[in-house]
N, C-alpha and C positions, 0 to 999 in steps of 0.2 A: 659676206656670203658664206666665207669658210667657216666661219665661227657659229651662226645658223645653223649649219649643215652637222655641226660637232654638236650643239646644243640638240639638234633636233635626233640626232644616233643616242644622247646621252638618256632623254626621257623616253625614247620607246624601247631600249635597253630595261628602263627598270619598270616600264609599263609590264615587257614580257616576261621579268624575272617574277612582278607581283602573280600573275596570272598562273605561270608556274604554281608557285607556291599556293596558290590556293585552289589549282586542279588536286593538288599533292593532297590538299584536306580531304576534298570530297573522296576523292579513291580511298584515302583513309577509313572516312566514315563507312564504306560503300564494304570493305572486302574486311573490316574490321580491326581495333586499332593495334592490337601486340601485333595481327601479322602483318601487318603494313610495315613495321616497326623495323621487326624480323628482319623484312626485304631490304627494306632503306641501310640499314647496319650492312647487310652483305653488299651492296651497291657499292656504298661509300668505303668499305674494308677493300673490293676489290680496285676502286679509282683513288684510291690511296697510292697501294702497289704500283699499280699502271705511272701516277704521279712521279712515285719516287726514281722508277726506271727513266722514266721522259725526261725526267729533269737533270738526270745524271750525264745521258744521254747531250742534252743540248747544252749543258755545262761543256765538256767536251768540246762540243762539234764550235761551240762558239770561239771556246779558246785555240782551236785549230783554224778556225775562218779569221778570225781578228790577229793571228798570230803577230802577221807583216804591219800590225796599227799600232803597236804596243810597244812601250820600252821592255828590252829584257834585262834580267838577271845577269850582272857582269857587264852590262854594255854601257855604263856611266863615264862621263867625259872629266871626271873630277876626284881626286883621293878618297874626300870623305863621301863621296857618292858609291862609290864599292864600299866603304863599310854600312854604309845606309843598304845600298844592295843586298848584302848577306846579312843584315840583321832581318830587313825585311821576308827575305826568303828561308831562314828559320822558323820566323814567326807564322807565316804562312805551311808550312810543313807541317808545323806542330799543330796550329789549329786546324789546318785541313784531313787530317788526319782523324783529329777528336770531331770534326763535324761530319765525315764521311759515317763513322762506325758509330756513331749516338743517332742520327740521324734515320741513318738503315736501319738500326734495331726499332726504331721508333715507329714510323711506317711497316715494318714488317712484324710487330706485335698486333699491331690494328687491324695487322689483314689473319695474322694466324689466331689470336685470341679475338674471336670475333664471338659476338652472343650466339649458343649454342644451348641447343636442349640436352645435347647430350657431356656438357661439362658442369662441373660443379664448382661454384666460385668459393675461393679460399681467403679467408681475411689474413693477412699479411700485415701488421700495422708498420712495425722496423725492425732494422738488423742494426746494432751496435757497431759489428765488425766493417758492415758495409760503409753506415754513415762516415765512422772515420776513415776508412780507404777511398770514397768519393771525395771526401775533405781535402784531407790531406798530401794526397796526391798532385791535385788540381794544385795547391797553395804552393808546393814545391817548386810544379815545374812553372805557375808563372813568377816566384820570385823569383826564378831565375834567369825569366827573361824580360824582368824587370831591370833587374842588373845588368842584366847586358845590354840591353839600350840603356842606360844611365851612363856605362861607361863610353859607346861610343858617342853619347851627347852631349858630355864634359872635353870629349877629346874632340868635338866639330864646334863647339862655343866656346872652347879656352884660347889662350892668348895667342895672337899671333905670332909667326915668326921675326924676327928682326928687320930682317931684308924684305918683308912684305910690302908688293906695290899698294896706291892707295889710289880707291876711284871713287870720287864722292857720286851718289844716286838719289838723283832728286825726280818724285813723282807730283804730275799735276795732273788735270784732268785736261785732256786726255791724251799724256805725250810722259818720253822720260827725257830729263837733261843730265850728262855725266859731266862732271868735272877732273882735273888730272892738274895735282901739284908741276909745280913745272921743274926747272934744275936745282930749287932748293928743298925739293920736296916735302911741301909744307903748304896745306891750303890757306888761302888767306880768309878773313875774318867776312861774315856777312851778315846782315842787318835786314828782317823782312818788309819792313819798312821803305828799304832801298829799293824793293822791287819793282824794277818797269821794262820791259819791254821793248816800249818803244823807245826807250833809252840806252838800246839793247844791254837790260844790264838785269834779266831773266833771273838770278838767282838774288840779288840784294847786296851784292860784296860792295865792300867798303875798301874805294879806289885809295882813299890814304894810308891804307895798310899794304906795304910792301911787297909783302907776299902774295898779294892777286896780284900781281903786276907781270909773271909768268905761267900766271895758269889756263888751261886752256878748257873750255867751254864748248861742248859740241851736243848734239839733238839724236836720238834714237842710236845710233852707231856706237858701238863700244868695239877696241880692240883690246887683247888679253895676250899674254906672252904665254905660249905653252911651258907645262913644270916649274914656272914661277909663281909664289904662294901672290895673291895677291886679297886685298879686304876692303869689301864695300862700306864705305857709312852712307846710310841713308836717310832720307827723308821725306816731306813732301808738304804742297802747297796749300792745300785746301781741304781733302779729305783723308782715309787713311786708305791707304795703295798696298800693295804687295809685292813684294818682287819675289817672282817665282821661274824658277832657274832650271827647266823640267829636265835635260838633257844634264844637267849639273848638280840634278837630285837635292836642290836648296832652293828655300825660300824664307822671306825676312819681310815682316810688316814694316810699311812705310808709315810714317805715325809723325803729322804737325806738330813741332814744337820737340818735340821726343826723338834724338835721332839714335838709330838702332845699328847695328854691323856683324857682319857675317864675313866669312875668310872662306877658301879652299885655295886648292891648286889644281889647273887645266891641264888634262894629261893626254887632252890628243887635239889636232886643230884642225881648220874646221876642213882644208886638203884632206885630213886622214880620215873623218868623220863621213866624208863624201863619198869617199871609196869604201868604207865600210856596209854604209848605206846603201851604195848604189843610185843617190840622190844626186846630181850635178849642180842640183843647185841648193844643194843644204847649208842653212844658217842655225847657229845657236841660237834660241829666240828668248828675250827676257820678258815675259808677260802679266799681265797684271793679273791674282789671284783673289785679289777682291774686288766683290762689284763696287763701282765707285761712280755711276751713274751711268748716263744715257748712251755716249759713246765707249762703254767700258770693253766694249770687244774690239775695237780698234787700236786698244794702247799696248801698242806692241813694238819691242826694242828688238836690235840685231846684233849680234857678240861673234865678232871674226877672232878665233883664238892660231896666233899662230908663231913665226920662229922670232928669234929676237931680234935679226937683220932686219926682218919684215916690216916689224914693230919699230925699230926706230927708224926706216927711210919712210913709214907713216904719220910717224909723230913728227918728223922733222917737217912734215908739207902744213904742219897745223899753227896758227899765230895764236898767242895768248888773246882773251880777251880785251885784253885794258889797249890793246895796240886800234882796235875797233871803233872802241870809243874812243880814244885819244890818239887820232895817228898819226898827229902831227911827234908823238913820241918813239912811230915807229923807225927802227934805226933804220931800214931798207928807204922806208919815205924819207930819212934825214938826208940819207945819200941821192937822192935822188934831186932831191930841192938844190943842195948843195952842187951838183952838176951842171943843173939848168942858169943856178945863180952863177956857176962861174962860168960859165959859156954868154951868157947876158954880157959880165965882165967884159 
């Protein structure tokens, strides 16, 4: 019925605009056509002006009303997220600047050079001096903020640091699984092939390989150590995903077969971020930034960033996967069998 209701506002909308338009001829014909013309030029010169002020106006009033909806300037939860900040809010300065003052002259030429009987039009074809100062001005100031994004985007995609934790991110439709090397810090090897589920064995790791045999495997939750650089490698299952890090000012295509990785470091957690916000219940949220089908506004991850006590009495409550499937290997179930068998004894 909704859809009706929008189709039927869409055709009498341009029934009324045709109708418009062709009263507009008849009065034409009717009071004759230069001063028809005349009028319509002064109309449209003064709803120009009227335009430009309204629009200036609600530009404003919107950035005032959405203020409290909006990331600001300086309020990033991440290093390379303040210098993504202040490049971003150069760039905006400097084009807001050029679009306010090109703009206004542009609208307010059309309202003050409007066709008049009493002006006399002047051919102007060019100015040599002009063209080169609109040139090359323009060409200055953006290779120079070309440069400066290039340099903070070799410095947020270059090499990580040494001591960087590692958290593998893997996207399916419609969920994210994270993985975490375990005390030898070192993921172990996987195989797509491997992949089952009901085997609970979600990513495809290859149980003969030593190094999954402490890694731990967990669904939507991530925890992050505040001021610790840490680097996601990513991936994903079936189509190409996003991870978009809005409050961390990054995002990294998840791309099959192609795994991709991104670094920072978390510089407030998610205690500090709450009190910032004034939000009690605010989480870091990892979201998918490409549509990637029918449930794609559902696939939403949660990133508790916080101290490093915190982080290890959390990681210590988590079992590697391989103990899951295999837990007749788990040391805690060895000891316990071993109890029962010597009480049996």
């Amino acid at each position: 019925m909704q859809t009706i209701f929008i189709i039927a506002i869409l055709v009498f909308g341009f029934l009324i605009t045709f109708q418009i338009a062709k009263a507009s001829e008849y009065v034409a014909v009717l009071r004759g056509e230069e001063k028809s013309r005349k009028q319509n030029n002064r109309i449209n010169a003064l709803l120009l002006l009227v335009f430009l002020v309204a629009g200036l106006i609600g530009v404003y009033y919107c950035n005032e009303k959405l203020a409290s909806k909006i990331l600001k300037f300086g309020s990033s939860a991440s290093d390379h997220g303040l210098d993504i900040d202040n490049m971003l809010k150069i760039t905006i300065i400097i084009t807001g600047i050029v679009f306010v003052i090109t703009q206004s002259l542009l609208f307010w030429f059309s309202f003050k050079y409007q066709e008049s009987e009493k002006r006399e039009v002047h051919f102007y074809p060019h100015n040599n001096q002009l063209e080169i100062i609109w040139t090359v001005i323009p060409a200055i100031v953006l290779t120079v903020m070309v440069g400066y994004g290039l340099f903070y985007w070799y410095r947020i995609t270059g090499d990580a640091p040494k001591n960087v934790a590692q958290v593998e991110v893997t996207g399916k439709q419609f969920e994210w699984i994270f993985r975490y090397p375990g005390k030898d810090n070192e993921l172990g090897k996987k195989y797509y092939k491997n992949i089952n589920a009901a085997k609970e064995n979600p990513l495809g790791q290859l149980w003969e390989d030593a190094a999954n045999h402490d890694d731990i495997v967990l669904n939507q939750e991530m925890h992050l150590v505040v001021n610790k650089p840490v680097k996601f490698i990513i991936g994903a299952q079936d189509v190409i995903h996003n991870v978009g890090l809005a409050h961390f000012r990054m995002k990294m295509d998840a791309v099959p077969g192609t795994p991709t990785t991104i670094w920072f470091t978390p510089i407030k957690t998610t205690k500090q971020m709450r009190l910032e916000t004034g939000d009690p219940e605010f989480v870091f949220e990892l979201s998918c930034d490409q549509m990637c089908g029918r449930g794609h506004f559902s696939m939403r991850g949660l990133i508790v960033v916080e101290e490093q006590e915190e982080y290890d009495l959390w990681m210590a409550s988590k079992k590697p996967k391989y103990f899951s499937v295999f837990p007749e290997k788990d040391p805690e179930n060895k000891s316990v069998i071993a109890a029962v068998t010597g009480e049996k004894k």
